[in-house]
N, C-alpha and C positions, 0 to 999 in steps of 0.2 A: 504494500500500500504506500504511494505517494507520500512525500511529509506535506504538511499545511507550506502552503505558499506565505503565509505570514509568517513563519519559523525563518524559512530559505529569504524571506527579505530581511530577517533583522537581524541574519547571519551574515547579511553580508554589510549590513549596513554598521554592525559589529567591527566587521575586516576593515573597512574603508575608516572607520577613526582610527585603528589601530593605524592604517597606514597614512592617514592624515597626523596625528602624534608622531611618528616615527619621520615623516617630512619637514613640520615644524622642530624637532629636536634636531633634527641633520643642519636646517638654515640655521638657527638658534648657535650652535655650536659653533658654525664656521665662521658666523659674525663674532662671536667673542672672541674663535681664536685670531680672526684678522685686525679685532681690536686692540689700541696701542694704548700700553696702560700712561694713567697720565701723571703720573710722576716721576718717569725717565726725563735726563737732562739732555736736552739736544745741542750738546758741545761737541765738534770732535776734537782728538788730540791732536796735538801739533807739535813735534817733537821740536826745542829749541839746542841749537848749537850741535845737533850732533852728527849732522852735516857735513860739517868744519872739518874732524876729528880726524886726525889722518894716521895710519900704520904701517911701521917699515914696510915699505913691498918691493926691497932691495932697487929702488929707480929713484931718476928727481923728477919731480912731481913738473916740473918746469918744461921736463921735455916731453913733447906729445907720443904718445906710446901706444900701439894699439895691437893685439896679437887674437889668433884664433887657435884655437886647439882640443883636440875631441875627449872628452871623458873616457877612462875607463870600465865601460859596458859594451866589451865586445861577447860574453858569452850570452845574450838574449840574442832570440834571432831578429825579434822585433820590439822599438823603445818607441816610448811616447809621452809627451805633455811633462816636461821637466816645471819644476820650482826650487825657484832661492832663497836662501834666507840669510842672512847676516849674522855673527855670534859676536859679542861682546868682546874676543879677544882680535878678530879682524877677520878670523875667517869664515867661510860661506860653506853652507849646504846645498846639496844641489836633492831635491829626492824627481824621481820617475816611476813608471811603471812599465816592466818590460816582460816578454815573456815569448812562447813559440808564433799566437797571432794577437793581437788586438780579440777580447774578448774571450778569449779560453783559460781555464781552470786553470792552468800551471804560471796565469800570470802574478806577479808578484812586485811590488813598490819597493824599492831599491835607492840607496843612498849614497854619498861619496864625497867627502869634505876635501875642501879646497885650502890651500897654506899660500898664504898672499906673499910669502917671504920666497918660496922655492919656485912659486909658480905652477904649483902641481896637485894633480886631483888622486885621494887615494882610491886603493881598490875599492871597488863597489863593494855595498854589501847587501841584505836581505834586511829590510824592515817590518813589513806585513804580507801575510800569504791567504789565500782564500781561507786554509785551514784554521788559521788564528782567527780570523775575522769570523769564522763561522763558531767557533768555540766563545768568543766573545761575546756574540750574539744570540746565540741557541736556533740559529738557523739556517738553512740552506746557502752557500755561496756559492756563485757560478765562477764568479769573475771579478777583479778590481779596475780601477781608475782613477786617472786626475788627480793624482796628489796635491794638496797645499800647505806649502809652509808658514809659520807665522807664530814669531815670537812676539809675547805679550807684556805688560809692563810689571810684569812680577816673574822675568825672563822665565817662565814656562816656554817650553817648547812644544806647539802644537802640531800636528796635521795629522789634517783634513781630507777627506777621500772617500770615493765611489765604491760603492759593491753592488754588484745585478747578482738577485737570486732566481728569477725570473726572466724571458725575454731578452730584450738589448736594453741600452740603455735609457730605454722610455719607462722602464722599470726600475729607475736606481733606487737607492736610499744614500743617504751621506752620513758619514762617519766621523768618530777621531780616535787619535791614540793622542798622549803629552806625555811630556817628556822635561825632570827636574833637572838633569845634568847634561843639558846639550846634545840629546839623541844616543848617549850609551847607551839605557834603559827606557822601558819605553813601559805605558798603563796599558791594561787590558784594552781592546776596541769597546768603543762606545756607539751605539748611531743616536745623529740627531732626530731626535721627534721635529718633524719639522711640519706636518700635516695632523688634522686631527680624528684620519681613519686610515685610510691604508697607507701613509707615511711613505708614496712614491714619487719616482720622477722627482728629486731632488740631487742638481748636480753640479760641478763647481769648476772654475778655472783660475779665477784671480783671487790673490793673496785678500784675507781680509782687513782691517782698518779697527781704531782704537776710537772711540767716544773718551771725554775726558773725563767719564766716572770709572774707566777702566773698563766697561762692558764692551764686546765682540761685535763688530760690523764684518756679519761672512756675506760677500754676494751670492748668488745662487742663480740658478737658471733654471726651466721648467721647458719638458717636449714632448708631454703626451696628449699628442690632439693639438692643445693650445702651444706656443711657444712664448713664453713673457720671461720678464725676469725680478730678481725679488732681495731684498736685504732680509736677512737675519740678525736678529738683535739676542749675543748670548751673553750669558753672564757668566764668571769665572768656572762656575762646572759642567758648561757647556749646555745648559737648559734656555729657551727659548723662553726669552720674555718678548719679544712680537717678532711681526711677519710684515713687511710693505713691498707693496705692488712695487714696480717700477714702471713696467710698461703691460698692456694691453694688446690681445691679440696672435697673431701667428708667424712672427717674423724676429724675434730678437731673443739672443742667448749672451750667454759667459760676458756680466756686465763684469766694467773695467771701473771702481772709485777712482777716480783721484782728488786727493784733497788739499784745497789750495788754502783753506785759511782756519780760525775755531768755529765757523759757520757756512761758509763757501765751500764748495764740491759739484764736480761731474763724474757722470759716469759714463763712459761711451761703451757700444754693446757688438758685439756680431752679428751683422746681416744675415736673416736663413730664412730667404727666399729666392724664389727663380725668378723673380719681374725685377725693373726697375725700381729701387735707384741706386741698387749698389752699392752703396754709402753706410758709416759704420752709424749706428742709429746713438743721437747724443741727449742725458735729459742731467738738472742740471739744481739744486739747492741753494738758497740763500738763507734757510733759517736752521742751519744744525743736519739737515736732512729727516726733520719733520713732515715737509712737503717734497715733493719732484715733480718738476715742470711736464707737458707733456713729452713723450720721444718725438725728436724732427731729424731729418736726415741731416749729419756733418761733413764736411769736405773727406774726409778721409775717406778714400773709395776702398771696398771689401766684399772681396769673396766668398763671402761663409765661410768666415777665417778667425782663428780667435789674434786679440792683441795685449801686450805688456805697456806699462810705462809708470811713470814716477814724476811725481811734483819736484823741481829741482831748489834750490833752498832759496834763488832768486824770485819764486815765480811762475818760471816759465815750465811745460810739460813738455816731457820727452817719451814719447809713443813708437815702440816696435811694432811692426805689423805687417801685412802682407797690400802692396798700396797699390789693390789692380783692382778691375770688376769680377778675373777669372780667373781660374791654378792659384799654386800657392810655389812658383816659382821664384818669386823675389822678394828680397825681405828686406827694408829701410827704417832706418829711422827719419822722425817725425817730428819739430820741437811747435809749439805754440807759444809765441808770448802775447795775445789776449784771452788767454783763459777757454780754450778752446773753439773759438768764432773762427779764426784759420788755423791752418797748417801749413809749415812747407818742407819739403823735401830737403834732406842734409846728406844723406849718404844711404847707398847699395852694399847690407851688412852681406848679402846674396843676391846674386842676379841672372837670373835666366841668360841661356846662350844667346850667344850674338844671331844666330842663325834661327833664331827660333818662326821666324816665318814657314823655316822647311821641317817637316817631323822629324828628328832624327831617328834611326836605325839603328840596331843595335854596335855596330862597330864604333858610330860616331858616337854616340850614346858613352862607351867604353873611353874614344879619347877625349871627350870632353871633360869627363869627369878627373883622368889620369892629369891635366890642366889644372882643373880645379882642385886640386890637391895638394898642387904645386905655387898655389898664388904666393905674393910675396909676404902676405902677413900671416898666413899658417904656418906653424913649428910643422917640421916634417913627419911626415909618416915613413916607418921604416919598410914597410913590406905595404904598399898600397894595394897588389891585385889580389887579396881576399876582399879585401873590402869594397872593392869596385864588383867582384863577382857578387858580396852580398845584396849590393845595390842592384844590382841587375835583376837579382832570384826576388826583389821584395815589388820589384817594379808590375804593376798588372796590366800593362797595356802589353796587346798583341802585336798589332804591325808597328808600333811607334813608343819612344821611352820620353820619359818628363821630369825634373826634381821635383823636389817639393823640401820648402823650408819651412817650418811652421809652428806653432805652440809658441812664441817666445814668453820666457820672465824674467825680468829686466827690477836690478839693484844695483844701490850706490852707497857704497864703504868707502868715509870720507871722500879721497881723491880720484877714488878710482872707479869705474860703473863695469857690471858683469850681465853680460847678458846670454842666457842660454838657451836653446831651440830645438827643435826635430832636426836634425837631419836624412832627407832623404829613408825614415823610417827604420835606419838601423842605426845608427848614433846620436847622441845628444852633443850638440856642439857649443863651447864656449867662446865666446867675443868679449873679449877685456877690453878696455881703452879707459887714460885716463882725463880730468879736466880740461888737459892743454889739447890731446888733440880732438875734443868737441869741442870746444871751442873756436879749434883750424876748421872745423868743418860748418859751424855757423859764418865764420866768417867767407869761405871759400865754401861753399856746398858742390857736391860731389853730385851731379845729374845721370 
């Protein structure tokens, strides 16, 4: 026998509050967590004097100096997405993540300190593996990414980083590990709660930034569906006290702070679309980073390419980046002195062949690169054709081969600025130079 139809209507009418309650608590929740509570101070920090600060680097700071040379990470087959960091005594950290591909289980985030004195980066070594991260977490790990380094003003050593336990990186979650003694010892992984249900698709490129109560400015980026990008505001153990938009929509990742004053800041972003305008998308604060102007495109043309750069102590912004609409074959530096309204070109840190109208083949492919290995400011390689064959075996084009320079993170110890990149997808390369010859190069730019 049928039930009464007044039962089956107020059965359903039953489900539908529940799922009217259960709608209201979803918006409910995400408007609080998007809400900024209101007694944060909207200062950021501004570090004074230590700029200046200069550390034997065995040179005179007078003469303009500028060298390339590749890190020790020849045993991954494939590296990516390096960061730097500064330590207290003068030298640099560099961490990446390398592994047999981009994406699979045996990748691991790798580290390799630099001695400003010898000039020299030590052997790599293992900082976090899927395994730890996964024991850390009590969950699944497929894969890692994206390292970010970033010392705090209670020189804690942090970083920051990608794990996918699911899918590609539309899946991530973000993580940290810190570190009291400069990266000997490192805490269990931690992930940020940084959503308030499935806690995905949060992913990172650029170093974060200090507010002047000491709390955490991490940028972030979001690419599932939507593509926008977002600040995170943490506090010293890493917990989320807000979340701010940046931008709206489907076009913009791996925002870049820079901060020009204790109220002034821009952020410029990654272009990720196929239409015009190609241009790195720029939005822009005047009161702490309380508000952000809306995203308008800036001069600086980009690929769907991530960029590096640093507020210099005068003012002006010096931006790595990839300065084309397409490839990520050249790589320049970029200075601004209005605060980001222009840019002009100072120098080709890489640059696409001369030839590059015609595809090259694999033979020219082979002697362009044995050139390139050879320029005058790379410290020599001793045995270059492995490492041109690895470029070849990482290369996926069929009839025709291309570099690719990319990821840069760009830092400045006292006199000196370090700047490190992909190379070519089997090395990470460093670009040193100091004060004097950015300066030959503002005054003489390099076309």
């Amino acid at each position: 026998m049928p039930k009464p139809t007044r039962q089956t209507t107020e059965a359903r009418f039953v489900l539908s509050q529940r799922w009217v309650f259960c709608l209201v608590t979803a918006v409910v929740g995400v408007l609080a967590w998007q809400r900024v509570p209101p007694d944060l101070d909207w200062t950021f920090h501004v570090a004074t004097g230590e700029a200046g600060e200069q550390h034997d680097d065995g040179g005179s700071a007078d003469a303009a100096r500028a060298t390339k040379r590749f890190l020790p990470n020849g045993d991954q087959a494939s590296v990516h997405a390096s960061s730097l960091v500064s330590l207290p005594d003068g030298s640099l950290l560099a961490f990446w993540f390398g592994g047999s591909k981009e994406g699979n289980r045996d990748v691991t985030i790798r580290c390799s300190r630099f001695d400003p004195v010898n000039g020299t980066w030590s052997p790599d070594r293992m900082v976090l593996t899927t395994v730890l991260t996964q024991q850390g977490q009590r969950r699944y790990t497929k894969s890692l990414g994206n390292p970010v380094a970033f010392l705090d003003g209670n020189q804690t050593l942090w970083v920051f980083y990608v794990s996918v336990s699911l899918g590609g990186w539309s899946g991530s979650s973000a993580n940290f590990v810190t570190s009291k003694d400069f990266g000997r010892t490192w805490s269990a992984p931690r992930k940020i709660l940084a959503a308030p249900f499935f806690n995905l698709c949060t992913q990172l490129k650029a170093a974060p930034f200090l507010y002047a109560d000491g709390t955490i400015g991490l940028p972030v980026h979001h690419e599932m569906g939507l593509k926008f990008c977002s600040i995170l505001r943490l506090d010293q153990d890493g917990k989320v006290l807000a979340k701010q938009r940046l931008t709206q929509g489907w076009s913009t990742l791996q925002p870049l702070p820079l901060i020009i004053d204790h109220s002034s800041a821009l952020v410029l972003m990654r272009y990720a679309s196929d239409s015009p305008p190609f241009a790195s998308p720029i939005t822009s604060t005047t009161n702490g980073g309380r508000n952000w102007t809306p995203a308008k495109p800036s001069s600086i043309p980009n690929p769907n390419s991530a960029l590096a750069g640093l507020t210099l102590p005068d003012g002006r912004l010096l931006v790595a980046c990839n300065d084309q609409t397409s490839v990520r074959n050249r790589l320049s530096l970029l200075v601004s002195e209005d605060h980001g309204k222009s840019w002009e070109h100072i120098y080709h840190v890489e640059q696409e062949p001369a030839f590059k109208q015609e595809r090259m083949n694999a033979g020219d492919y082979r002697e362009w690169l044995r050139g390139l290995l050879q320029e005058p400011l790379a410290e020599p390689v001793i045995d270059p054709e492995p490492l041109i064959e690895r470029v070849m075996e990482e290369s996926h084009q069929q009839a025709f081969h291309a570099p690719k320079f990319e990821y840069p993170s760009l830092t400045q110890e006292g006199e000196e600025f370090h700047l490190t990149y992909t190379w070519n997808r089997v090395r990470i390369r460093h670009f040193q130079f100091n004060q004097a010859w950015l300066e030959d190069q503002l005054t003489n730019p390099k076309r």
